[in-house]
C-alpha positions in Angstrom: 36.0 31.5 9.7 34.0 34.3 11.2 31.6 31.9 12.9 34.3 31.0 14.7 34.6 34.6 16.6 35.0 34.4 20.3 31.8 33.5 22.0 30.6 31.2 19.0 31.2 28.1 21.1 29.4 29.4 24.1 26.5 30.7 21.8 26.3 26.9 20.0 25.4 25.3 23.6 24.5 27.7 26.1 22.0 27.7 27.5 20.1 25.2 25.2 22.5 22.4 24.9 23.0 22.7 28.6 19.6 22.3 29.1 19.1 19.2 27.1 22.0 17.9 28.4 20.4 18.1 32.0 17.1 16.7 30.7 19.1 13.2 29.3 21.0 12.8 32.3 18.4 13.2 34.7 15.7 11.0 32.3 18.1 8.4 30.9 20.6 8.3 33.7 18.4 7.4 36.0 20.5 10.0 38.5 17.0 11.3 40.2 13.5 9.3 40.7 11.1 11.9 39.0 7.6 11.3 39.9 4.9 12.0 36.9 3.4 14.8 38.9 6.7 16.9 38.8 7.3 16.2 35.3 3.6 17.7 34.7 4.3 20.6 36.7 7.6 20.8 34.3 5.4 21.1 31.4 2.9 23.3 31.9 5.1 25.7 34.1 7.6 25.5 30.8 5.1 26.5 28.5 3.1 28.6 30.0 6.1 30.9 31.0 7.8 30.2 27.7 4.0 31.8 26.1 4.1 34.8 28.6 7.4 35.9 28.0 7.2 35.8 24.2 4.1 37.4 24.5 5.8 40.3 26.4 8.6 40.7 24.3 6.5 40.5 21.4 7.9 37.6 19.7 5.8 35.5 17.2 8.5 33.0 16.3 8.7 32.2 19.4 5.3 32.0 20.6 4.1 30.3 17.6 7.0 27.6 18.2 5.4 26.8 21.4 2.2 26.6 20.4 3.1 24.2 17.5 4.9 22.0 19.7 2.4 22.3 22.5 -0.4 21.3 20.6 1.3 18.7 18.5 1.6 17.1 22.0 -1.9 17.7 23.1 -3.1 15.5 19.9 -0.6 12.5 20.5 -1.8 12.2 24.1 -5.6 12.6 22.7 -5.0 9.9 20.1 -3.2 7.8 21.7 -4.8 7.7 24.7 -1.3 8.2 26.3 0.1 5.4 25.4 2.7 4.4 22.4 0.6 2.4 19.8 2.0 0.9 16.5 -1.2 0.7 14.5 -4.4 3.0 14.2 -5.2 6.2 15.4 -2.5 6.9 17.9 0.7 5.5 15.1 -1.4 7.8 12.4 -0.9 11.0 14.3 2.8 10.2 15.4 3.7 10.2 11.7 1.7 13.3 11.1 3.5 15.4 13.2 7.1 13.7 13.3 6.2 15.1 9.9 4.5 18.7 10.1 6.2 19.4 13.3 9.9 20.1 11.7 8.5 21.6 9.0 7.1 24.1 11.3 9.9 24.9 13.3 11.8 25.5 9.8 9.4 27.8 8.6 9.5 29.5 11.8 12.9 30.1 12.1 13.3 31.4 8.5 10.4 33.8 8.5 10.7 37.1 9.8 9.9 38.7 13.3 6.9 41.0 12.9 5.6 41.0 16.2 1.9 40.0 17.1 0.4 42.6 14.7 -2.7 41.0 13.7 -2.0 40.7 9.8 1.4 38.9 10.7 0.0 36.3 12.7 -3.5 35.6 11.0 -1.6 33.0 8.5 -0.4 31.2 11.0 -3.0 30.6 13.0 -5.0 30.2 9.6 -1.7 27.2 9.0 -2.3 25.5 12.5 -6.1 25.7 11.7 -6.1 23.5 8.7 -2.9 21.3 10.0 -5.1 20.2 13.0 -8.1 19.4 10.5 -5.9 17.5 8.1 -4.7 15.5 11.5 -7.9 14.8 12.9 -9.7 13.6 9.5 -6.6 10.9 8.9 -7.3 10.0 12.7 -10.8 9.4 13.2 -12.0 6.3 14.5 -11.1 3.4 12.3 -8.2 4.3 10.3 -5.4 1.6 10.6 -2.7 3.4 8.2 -1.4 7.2 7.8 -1.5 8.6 3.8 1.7 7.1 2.9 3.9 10.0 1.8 4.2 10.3 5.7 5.6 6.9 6.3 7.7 6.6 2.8 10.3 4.5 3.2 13.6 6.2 1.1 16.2 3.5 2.4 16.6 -0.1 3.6 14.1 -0.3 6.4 16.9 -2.5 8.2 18.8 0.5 8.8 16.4 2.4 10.5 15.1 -0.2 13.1 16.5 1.5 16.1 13.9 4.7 15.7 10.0 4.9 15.4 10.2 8.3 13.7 9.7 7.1 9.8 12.5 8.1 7.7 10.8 10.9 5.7 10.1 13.1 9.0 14.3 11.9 10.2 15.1 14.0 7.1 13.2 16.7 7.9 14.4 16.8 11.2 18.2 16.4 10.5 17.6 19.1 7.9 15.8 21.6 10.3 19.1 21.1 12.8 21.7 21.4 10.1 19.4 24.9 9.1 19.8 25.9 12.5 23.5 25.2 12.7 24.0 27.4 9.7 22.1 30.1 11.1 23.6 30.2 13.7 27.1 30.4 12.7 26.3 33.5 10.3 24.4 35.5 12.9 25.0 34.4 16.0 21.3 35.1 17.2 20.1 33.3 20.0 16.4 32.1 18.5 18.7 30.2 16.0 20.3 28.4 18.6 17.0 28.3 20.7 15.6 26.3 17.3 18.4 23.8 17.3 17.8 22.4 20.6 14.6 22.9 20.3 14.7 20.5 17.5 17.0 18.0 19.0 14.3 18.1 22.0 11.3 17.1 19.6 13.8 14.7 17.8 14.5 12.9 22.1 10.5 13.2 22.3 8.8 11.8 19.2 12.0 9.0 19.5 11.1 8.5 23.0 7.5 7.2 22.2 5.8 10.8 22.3 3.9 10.2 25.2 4.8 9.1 28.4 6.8 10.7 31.7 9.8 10.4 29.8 8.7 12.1 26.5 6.5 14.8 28.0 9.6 16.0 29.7 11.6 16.0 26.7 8.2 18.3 25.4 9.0 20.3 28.4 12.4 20.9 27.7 11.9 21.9 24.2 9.6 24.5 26.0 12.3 25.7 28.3 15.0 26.2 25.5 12.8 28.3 23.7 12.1 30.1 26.9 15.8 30.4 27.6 16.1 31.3 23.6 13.9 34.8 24.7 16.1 35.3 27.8 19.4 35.1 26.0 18.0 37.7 23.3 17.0 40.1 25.9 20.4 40.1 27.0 21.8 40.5 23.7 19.9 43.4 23.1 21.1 44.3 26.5 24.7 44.1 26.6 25.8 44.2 22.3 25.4 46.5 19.9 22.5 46.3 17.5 24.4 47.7 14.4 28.1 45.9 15.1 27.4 43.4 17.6 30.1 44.0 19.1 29.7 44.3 23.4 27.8 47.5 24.3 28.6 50.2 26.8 26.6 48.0 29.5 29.1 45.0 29.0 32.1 47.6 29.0 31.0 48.8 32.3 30.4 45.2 33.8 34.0 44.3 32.7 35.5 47.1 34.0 34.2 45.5 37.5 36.3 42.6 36.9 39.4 44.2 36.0 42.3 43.9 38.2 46.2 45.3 38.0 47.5 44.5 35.4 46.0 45.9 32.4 45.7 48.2 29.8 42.9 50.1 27.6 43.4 51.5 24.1 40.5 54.3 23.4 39.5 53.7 19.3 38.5 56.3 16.9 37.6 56.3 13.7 39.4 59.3 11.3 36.9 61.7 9.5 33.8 59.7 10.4 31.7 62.5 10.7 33.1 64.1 7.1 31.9 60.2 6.0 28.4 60.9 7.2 28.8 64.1 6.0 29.2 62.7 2.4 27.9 59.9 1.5 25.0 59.8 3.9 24.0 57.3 7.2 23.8 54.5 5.4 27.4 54.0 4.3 28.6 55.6 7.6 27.0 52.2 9.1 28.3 50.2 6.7 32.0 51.7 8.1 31.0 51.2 11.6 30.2 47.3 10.8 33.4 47.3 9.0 35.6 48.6 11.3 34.1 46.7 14.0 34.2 43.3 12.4 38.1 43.9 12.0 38.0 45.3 15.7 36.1 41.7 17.1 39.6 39.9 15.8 41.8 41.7 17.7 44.2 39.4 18.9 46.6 39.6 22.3 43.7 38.7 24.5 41.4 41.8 23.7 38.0 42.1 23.9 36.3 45.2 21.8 33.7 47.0 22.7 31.0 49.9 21.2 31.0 52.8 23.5 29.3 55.2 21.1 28.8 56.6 18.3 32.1 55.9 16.1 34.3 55.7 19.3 35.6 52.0 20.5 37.2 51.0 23.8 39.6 47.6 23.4 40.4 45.9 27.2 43.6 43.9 27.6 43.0 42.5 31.0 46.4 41.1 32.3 48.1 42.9 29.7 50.9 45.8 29.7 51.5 48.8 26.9 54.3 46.3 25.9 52.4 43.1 25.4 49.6 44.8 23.4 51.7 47.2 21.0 52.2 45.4 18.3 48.4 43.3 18.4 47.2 47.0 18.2 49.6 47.8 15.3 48.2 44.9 13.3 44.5 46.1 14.1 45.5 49.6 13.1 46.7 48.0 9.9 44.2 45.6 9.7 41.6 48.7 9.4 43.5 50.8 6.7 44.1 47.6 4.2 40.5 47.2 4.4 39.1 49.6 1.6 35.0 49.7 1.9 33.8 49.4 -1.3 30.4 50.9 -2.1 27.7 48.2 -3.0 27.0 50.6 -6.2 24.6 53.6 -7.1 25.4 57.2 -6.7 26.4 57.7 -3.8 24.5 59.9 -1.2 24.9 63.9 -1.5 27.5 63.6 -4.2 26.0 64.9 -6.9 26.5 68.5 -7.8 23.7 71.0 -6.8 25.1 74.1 -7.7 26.6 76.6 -5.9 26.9 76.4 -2.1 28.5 79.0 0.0 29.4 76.5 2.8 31.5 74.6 0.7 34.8 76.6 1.0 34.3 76.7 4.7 33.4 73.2 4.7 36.7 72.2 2.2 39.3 72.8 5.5 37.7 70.5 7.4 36.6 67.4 5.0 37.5 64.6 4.3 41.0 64.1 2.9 41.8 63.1 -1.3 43.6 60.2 -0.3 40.7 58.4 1.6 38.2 58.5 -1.8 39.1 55.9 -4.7 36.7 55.6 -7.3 35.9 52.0 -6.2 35.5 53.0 -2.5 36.4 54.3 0.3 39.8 53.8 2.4 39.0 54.1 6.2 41.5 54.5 9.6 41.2 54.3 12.8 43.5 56.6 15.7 44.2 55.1 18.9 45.4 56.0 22.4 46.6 53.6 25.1 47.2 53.6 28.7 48.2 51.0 31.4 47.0 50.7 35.1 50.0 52.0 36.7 50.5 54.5 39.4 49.4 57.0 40.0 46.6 55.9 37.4 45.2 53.1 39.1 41.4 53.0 39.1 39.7 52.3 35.7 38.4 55.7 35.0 41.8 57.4 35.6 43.1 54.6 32.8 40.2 55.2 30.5 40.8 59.1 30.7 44.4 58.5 29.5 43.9 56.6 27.0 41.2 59.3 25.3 44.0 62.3 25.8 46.2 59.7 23.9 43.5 59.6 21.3 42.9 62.8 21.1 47.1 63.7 20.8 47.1 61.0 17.8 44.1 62.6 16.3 46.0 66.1 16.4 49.4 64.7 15.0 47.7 63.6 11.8 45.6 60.3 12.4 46.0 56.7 11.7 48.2 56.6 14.5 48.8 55.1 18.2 50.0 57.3 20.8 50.7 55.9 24.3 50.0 57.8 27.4 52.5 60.0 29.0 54.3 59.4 25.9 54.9 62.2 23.3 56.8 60.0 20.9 54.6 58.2 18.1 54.2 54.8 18.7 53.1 54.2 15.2 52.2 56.0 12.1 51.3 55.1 8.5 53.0 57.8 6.4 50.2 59.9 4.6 51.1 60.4 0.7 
């Protein structure tokens, strides 16, 4: 399953899982006295940088998330006087928001980032405007029940005696983190992951009483892991590749650091790429890049891909020899070619005829070959050079210069092949009909 890529399980619970995880053991487990001061310095230090940083990055989920939750807060403590209640005002406004609250967060999460432009945030501050109307008309002084589609009971109330949140708002919530899950596995973004223990934070709150030392750190933590959520996208914009998502040059450099003796690099190139661009426009010469790279991101034998530019892709094999690897990069090279890219439909870009052109006979030596056009899309290759770390190449740039001669040898003797360093035999080659 492609959620599954490397990396999913570390994306799924850090940093917000580890967070939350912190925040039980240290409030249930009893393993620290915290006093009420330091949880209040928690909370408003949470929120307050979690605002700031969204603010600066420009992120309205985000910020709009932690003024949801924030103020949901506010009102508990307000109505309840800052302590759990079962009837009146204070029970009223715990259903409310163990109700709105998810509901939030879900539309949030599914709406798209537009920045703070004034137009994109106006109907949500218009949304929190009448939300904390409707909240404090059902709570003024003297009511004793909420409106009862918030405190529906759907199942035996027996089952549900070990939680105050009513059943309607459970829902919610467990729908909100399976949404989150989901997201999360098809994108891998880190505001999806960010929402999920943000909701699982709400869910230890609101079932924690909702007010209190205990529950206002659980607010706080919610806070932070939407904090965290900004900090983890920064880096993700940082160190992978906006179109592929695969590692960026940043990362490549970083794990070049790391490497030590043995291990080898193979240099990645995609055949005609430009002839590709050349034809059928930007558009599908991205769609080819995402391709290539999603086949690239399964490369097995204990290598890690990585964008270095433009069509050009650099797999690392730490702890791995030419020998080890050969056949794992035979598979990806097949891998590639198998994979015809089929056009999404349309004509596509700059083929139609537009009469005589003068370029065209000098352009005809150097495009694209026959074979890699079908009329249901488009059969793409990949050339590859590989080198190991031995002597006299021993430093990583030495390596990395190999392996690109290699490439560019492979490229000369026809394409869709792997050539080794120092080596002037073939390693492999798909025979070109």
């Amino acid at each position: 399953m492609e959620a599954w890529r490397k990396g999913m399980l570390k994306s799924l619970f850090v940093p917000g899982g580890v967070l939350l995880l912190i925040a039980v053991m240290l409030l249930q487990g009893g393993l620290l006295p915290i006093s009420a001061s330091a949880v209040a310095f928690y909370y408003f230090a949470a929120f307050a940088a979690g605002a700031l940083l969204a603010w600066r990055f420009h992120s309205s989920q985000i910020l709009f998330a932690l003024l949801f939750i924030f103020l949901a807060h506010r009102a508990l403590e307000f109505f309840s006087a800052g302590h759990p209640v079962s009837i009146g005002p204070g029970r009223i406004a715990f259903e409310a928001i163990a109700f709105l609250l998810p509901i939030n967060l879900v539309f949030l999460l599914l709406s798209r980032e537009r920045g703070l432009q004034l137009p994109a945030i106006l109907p949500r501050l218009g949304s929190l405007f009448l939300q904390s109307v409707f909240v404090a008309v059902i709570c003024r002084p003297g009511s004793v029940k909420a409106p009862f589609p918030l405190h529906v009971e759907l199942f035996s109330h027996a089952w549900f005696r070990w939680t105050p949140i009513p059943q309607l708002s459970l829902l919610i919530l467990l729908g909100a983190v399976i949404l989150s899950l989901v997201r999360l596995f098809q994108h891998g973004k880190p505001v999806d992951g960010g929402f999920l223990w943000t909701t699982l934070a709400v869910f230890a709150a609101l079932q924690s009483g909702a007010v209190g030392k205990v529950a206002t750190a659980y607010w706080a933590t919610a806070g932070l892991v939407l904090l965290s959520s900004i900090i983890e996208t920064s880096y993700t914009i940082a160190y992978h590749d906006e179109l592929t998502n695969l590692p960026g040059r940043r990362a490549f450099n970083d794990a070049l650091l790391r490497l030590e003796k043995p291990y080898t690099v193979a240099a990645v190139d995609i055949d005609h790429f430009k002839s590709v661009n050349d034809t059928y426009g930007h558009d599908i010469g991205d769609e080819v890049l995402r391709m290539v790279a999603s086949r690239l991101a399964r490369v097995t034998g204990g290598g890690t891909a990585y964008r270095v530019g433009g069509e050009e892709f650099t797999v690392l094999f730490p702890g791995r020899s030419v020998k080890h690897v050969a056949s794992h990069l035979e598979d990806l090279r097949v891998a590639v070619e198998n994979s015809v890219f089929r056009f999404r439909g349309g004509q596509e870009r700059r083929s139609a005829a537009r009469g005589p052109d003068r370029r065209t006979a000098a352009r005809k030596k150097n495009a694209q070959p026959s074979r890699d056009v079908y009329r249901d899309g488009l059969s793409v290759t990949v050339s590859i050079g590989v080198a190991e770390a031995t002597a006299p190449m021993l430093e990583p740039e030495q390596v990395i210069k190999a392996a690109d001669k290699a490439l560019y040898r492979a490229k000369k003797s026809g394409r869709n092949r792997i050539e080794q360093a120092g080596n002037t035999r073939t390693r492999a080659k798909q025979s070109i009909a």
